[in-house]
C-alpha positions as CSV (number, residue, x, y, z in Angstrom):
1,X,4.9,-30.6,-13.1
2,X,2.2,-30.6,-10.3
3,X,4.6,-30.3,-7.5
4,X,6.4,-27.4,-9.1
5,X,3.6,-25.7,-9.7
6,X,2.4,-26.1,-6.2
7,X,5.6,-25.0,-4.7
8,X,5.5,-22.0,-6.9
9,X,2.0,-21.3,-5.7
10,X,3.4,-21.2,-2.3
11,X,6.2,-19.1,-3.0
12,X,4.3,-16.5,-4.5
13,X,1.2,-16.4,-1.4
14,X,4.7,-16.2,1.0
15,X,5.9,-13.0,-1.1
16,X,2.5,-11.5,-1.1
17,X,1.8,-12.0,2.2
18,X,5.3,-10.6,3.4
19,X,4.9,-7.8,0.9
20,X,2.1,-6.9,2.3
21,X,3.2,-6.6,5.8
22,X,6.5,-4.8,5.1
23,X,4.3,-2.4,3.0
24,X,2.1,-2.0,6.5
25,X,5.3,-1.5,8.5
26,X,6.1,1.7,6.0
27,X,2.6,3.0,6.5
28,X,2.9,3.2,9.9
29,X,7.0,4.5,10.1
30,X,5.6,7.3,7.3
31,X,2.7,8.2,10.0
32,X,5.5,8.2,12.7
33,X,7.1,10.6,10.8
34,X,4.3,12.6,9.3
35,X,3.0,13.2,13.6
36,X,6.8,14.0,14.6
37,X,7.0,16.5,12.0
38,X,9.4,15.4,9.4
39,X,7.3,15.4,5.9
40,X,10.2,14.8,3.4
41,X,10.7,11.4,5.3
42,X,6.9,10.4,5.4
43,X,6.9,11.0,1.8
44,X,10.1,9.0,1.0
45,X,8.5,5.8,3.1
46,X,4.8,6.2,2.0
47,X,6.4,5.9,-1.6
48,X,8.0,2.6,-0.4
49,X,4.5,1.4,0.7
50,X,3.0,2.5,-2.5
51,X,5.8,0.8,-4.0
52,X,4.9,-2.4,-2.7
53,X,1.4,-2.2,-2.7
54,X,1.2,-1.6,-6.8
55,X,3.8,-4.5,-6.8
56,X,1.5,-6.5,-5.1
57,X,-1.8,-5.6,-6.4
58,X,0.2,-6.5,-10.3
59,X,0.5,-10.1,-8.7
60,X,-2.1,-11.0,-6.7
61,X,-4.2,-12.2,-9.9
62,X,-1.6,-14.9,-10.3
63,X,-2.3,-16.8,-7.1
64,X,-4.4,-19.8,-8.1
65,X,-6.0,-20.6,-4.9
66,X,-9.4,-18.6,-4.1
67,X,-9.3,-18.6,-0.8
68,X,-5.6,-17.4,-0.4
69,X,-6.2,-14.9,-3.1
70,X,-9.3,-13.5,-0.7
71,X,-7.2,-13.4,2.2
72,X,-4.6,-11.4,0.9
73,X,-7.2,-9.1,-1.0
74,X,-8.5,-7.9,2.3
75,X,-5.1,-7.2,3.8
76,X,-5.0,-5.5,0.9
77,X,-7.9,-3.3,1.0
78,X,-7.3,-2.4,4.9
79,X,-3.7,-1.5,3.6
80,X,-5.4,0.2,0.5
81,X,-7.9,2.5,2.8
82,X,-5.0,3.2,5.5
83,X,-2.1,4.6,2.3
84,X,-5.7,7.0,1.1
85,X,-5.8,8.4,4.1
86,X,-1.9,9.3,4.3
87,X,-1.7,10.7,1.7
88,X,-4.5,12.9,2.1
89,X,-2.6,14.1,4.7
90,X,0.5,14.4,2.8
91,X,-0.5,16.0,-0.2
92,X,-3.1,18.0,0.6
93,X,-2.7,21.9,-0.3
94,X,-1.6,24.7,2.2
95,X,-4.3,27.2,1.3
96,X,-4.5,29.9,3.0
97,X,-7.4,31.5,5.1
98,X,-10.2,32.8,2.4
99,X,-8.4,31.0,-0.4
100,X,-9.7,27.8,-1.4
101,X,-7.3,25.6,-3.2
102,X,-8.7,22.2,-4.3
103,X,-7.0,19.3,-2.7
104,X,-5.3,16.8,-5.0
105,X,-6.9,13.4,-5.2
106,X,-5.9,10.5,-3.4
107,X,-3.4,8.4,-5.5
108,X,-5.4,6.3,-7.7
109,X,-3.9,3.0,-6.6
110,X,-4.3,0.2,-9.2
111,X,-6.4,-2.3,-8.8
C-alpha cells in the first residue's frame, strides 16, 4: 500500500541520515586518535566509518525521493573526501630518507 510504502521511505532517509552521522562521529574519534598517537585504534574506528559509509552508499539508490536522495548524497561526499584524506594518513608508507616507496591508494570507496 501507499502508506506503507511511504513509511518505509521514511524509515530508510532516518537510517541513512543517522548512518551517516555516526559514520562522521568515527571519522573524527579515528583522527582523535591518529593526532594522540595511537594508530591501531584510528585504524579499528576508520574501518567502522568505512563500514558504514559502503553500507550506506549500497542503499542510498533505494530512496525514492530526489531531493532527499541529494541531500544525503552530499553528506555523503563531504564524508567521502574527509575518510580519503585519513586514510592517506593511515596507510601511507614509512620510507625512509632516499628511498621512495609508492604510497598505497586511497580506498576505492564504492559508489
Amino acid at each position: 500500500s501507499q502508506q506503507l510504502q511511504s513509511e518505509t521511505e521514511r524509515t530508510l532517509v532516518a537510517f541513512l541520515a543517522t548512518d551517516t552521522e555516526t559514520c562522521a562521529i568515527f571519522y573524527r574519534v579515528a583522527s582523535r586518535y591518529l593526532q594522540d598517537g595511537d594508530r591501531a585504534a584510528a585504524k579499528r574506528v576508520f574501518g567502522k566509518a568505512k563500514k558504514g559509509y559502503l553500507v550506506i552508499t549500497r542503499m542510498l539508490p533505494r530512496v525514492a525521493d530526489g531531493q532527499k536522495r541529494k541531500a544525503i548524497e552530499r553528506r555523503l561526499d563531504a564524508l567521502h573526501r574527509k575518510l580519503t584524506a585519513l586514510h592517506k594518513k593511515l596507510f601511507r608508507t614509512g620510507a625512509k630518507p632516499g628511498h621512495k616507496r609508492p604510497e598505497r591508494p586511497s580506498p576505492q570507496f564504492a559508489r
